[in-house]
C-alpha positions in Angstrom: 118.2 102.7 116.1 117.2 99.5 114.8 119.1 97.1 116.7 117.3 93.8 116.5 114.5 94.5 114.1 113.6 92.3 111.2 113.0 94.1 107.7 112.3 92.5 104.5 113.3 94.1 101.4 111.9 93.1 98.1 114.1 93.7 94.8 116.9 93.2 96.9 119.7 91.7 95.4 120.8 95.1 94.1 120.2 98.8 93.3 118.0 100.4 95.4 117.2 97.7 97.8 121.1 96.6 98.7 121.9 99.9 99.3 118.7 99.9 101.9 120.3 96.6 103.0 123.3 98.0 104.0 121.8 101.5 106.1 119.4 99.3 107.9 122.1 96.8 108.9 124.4 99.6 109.8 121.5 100.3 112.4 121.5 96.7 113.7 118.9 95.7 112.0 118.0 91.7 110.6 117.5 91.8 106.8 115.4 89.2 104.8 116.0 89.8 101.0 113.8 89.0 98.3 114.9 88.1 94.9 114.4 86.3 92.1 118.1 86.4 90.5 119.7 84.0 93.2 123.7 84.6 92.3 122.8 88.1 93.1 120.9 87.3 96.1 123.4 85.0 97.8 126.2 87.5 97.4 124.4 90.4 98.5 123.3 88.0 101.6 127.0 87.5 102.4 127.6 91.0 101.9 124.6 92.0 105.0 126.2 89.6 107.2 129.2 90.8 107.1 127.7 93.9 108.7 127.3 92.0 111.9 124.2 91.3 111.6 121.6 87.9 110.3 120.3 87.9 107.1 118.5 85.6 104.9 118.3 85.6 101.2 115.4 83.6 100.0 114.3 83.4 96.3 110.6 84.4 94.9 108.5 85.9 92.7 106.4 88.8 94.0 103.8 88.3 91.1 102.8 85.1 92.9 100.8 85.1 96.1 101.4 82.2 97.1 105.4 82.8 97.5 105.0 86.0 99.0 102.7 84.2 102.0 105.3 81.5 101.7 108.0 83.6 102.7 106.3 85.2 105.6 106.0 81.7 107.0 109.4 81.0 106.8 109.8 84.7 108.8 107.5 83.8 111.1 108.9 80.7 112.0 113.0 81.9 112.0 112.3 85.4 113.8 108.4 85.2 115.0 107.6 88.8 113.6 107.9 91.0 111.0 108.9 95.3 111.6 109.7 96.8 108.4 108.2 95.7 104.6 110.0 97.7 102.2 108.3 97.3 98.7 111.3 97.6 96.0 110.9 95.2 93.9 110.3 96.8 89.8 111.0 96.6 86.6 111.5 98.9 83.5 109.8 98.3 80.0 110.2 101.2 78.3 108.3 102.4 75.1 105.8 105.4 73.3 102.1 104.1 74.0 101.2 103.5 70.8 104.5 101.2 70.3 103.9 99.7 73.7 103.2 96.0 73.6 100.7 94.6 76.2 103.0 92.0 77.5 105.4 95.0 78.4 102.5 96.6 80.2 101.3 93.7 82.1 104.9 92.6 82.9 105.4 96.0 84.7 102.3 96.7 86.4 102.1 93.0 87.7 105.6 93.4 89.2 105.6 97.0 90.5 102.0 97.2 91.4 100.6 93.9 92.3 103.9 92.4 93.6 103.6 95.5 96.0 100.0 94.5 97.0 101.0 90.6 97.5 103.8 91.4 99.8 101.6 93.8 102.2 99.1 91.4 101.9 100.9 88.9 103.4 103.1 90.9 105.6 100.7 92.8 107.1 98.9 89.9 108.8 101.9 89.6 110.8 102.8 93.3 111.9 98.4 93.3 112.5 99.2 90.6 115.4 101.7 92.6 116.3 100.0 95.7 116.6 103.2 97.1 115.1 105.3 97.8 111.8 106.4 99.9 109.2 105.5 99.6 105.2 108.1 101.7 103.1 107.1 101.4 99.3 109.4 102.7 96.4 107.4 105.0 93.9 109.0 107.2 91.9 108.4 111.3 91.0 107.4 110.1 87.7 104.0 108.8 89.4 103.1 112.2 90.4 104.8 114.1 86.9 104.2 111.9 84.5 106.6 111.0 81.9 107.0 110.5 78.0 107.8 107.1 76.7 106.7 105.1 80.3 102.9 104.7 80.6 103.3 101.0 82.3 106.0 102.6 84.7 104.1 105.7 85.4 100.8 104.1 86.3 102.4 101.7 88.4 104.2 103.6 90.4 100.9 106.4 90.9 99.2 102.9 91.8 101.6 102.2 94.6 101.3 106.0 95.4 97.6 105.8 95.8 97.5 101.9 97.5 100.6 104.2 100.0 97.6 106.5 100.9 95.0 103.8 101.5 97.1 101.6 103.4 97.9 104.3 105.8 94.1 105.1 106.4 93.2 101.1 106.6 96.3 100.1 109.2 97.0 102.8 111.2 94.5 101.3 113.9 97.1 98.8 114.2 100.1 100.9 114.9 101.5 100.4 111.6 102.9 103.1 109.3 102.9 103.1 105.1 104.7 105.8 103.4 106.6 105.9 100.0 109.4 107.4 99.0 109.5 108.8 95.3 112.8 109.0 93.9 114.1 111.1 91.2 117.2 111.1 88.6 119.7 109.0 91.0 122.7 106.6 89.4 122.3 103.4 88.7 123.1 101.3 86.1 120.3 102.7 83.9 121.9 105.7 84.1 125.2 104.9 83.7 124.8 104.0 80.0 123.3 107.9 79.2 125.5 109.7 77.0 127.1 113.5 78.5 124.5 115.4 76.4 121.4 113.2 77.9 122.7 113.5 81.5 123.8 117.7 81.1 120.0 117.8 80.0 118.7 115.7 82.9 120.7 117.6 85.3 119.9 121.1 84.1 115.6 120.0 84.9 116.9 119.0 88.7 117.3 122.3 91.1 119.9 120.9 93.0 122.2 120.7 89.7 123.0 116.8 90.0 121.8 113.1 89.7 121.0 111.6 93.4 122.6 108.4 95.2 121.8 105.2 95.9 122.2 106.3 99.4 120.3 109.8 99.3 117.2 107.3 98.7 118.3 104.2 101.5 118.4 107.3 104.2 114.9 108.3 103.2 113.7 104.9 103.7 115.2 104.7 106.9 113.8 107.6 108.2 110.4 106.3 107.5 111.3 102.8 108.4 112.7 104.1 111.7 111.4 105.2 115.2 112.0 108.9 113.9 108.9 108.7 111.8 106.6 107.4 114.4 103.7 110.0 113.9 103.9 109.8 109.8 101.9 107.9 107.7 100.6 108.6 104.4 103.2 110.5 102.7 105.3 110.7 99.5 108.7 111.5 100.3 110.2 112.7 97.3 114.3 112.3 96.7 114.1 114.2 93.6 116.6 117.5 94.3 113.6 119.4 93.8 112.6 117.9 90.1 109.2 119.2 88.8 108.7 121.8 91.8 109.1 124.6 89.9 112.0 125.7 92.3 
C-alpha cells in the first residue's frame, strides 16, 4: 500500500513511533527516524531494515529549527521527496499546577508543541513542491478531556490538536492531508510500572474494558498516512476504547 514511499517519524527510536516504523515498513514503505537517544535509534534502524525495506536513523533535536531543516536536506538529497511526516516526538513532566515548575512546562510544550511546528515547517516545503503528502501528528484524548496533574501535557497536545486543524485548512491546496490521532490508556512503559489497583481503575473509565496497544495506535496512523484516507483532513482520530464518550 505503501510500497516505495518515504515517511519520517519523529520520537522514533521507541514506543509509539517504532511500532509505526514497523506497520509502515510492513507496507513497503522507506522510514527515516528521528531521535535524539542514538543507541536506541541505531538499533531500531537495524530493526526497519530487516523488514526489507531502507531506513535511516539520523539524530536531532526537534526543539531546534535548524536540525529539523537540516534533516530534510539530507531527505531531499538521499530520496528527493518527502510523503508521510508523522509528528511523535513528546515528553512527560508530570505535576499539580501549583507544584509545576516552569522549566517542566517549557521543556514539554517546546518538545510536543513546537518540535511539532519545526518539523512541518520544514517538511512541508518539500511535500508543497510536491503537490503531495501526508502529516499524521500524535495528540492524545487528554487534549480534548483534560486531565489532573498534566497542565504542560494537556496544552500541548490541544496545541497540536488545534495547529492539526489549521494545517489542514492552510495545505490542502497542495494535496496534502494533516490529521491527528489522539490516543488513550495504551501500554507502554509508563504504564507498566502502575500498580493492579491504579490500572483496575483506569480500565473500569475505558468502555471497551482494557488498556490499548502500541499497535491499535500504529494502524490508526497508517490509515491516515495511507491512500485509504485520501479525502480526510482535519480530524482527530481518537484510539481511546471509547474513554470520556460517555458510552
Amino acid at each position: 500500500m505503501l510500497k516505495g514511499q518515504v515517511a519520517l517519524i519523529t520520537g522514533g527510536a521507541r514506543g509509539f513511533g517504532l511500532a509505526t516504523a514497523r506497520t509502515l515498513a510492513e507496507q513497503g514503505c522507506n522510514i527515516v527516524l528521528v531521535d535524539i537517544l542514538q543507541e536506541s535509534l541505531d538499533a531500531a534502524a537495524a530493526e526497519i531494515r530487516s523488514l526489507g525495506v531502507d531506513c535511516m536513523g539520523l539524530q536531532g533535536d526537534v526543539t531546534n529549527f535548524d536540525q529539523c531543516s537540516g534533516i530534510m536536506d539530507k531527505i531531499k538529497d538521499s530520496y528527493g521527496n518527502l510523503d508521510i511526516l508523522i509528528n511523535n516526538a513528546g515528553v512527560l513532566r508530570d505535576d499539580l499546577t501549583i507544584k509545576m515548575k516552569e522549566s517542566d512546562w517549557d521543556t514539554v510544550l517546546n518538545v510536543n508543541l513546537k518540535g511539532v511546528f519545526h518539523m512541518t515547517k520544514a517538511a512541508v516545503k518539500l511535500m508543497i513542491k510536491a503537490r503531495k503528502g501526508k502529516i499524521v501528528n500524535v495528540a492524545s484524548v487528554v487534549g480534548l478531556l483534560g486531565n489532573p496533574g498534566q497542565a504542560n501535557y494537556v496544552a500541548s497536545k490541544a496545541g497540536v490538536i488545534g495547529l492539526t486543524k489549521t494545517w489542514a485548512k492552510e495545505f490542502a491546496k497542495r494535496n496534502i492531508n494533516v490529521n491527528a490521532v489522539a490516543p488513550g490508556l495504551v501500554i507502554t512503559e509508563l504504564t507498566k510500572n502502575l500498580t493492579e489497583a491504579q490500572r483496575e481503575a483506569l480500565i473500569s473509565e475505558t468502555p471497551l474494558g482494557r488498556f490499548g496497544t502500541m499497535n491499535d495506535v500504529a494502524n490508526g496512523i497508517l490509515f491516515l498516512a495511507s491512500p485509504l484516507s485520501d479525502f480526510i483532513t482535519g480530524v482527530v482520530l481518537r484510539i481511546d476504547g471509547g474513554l470520556g464518550t460517555g458510552v
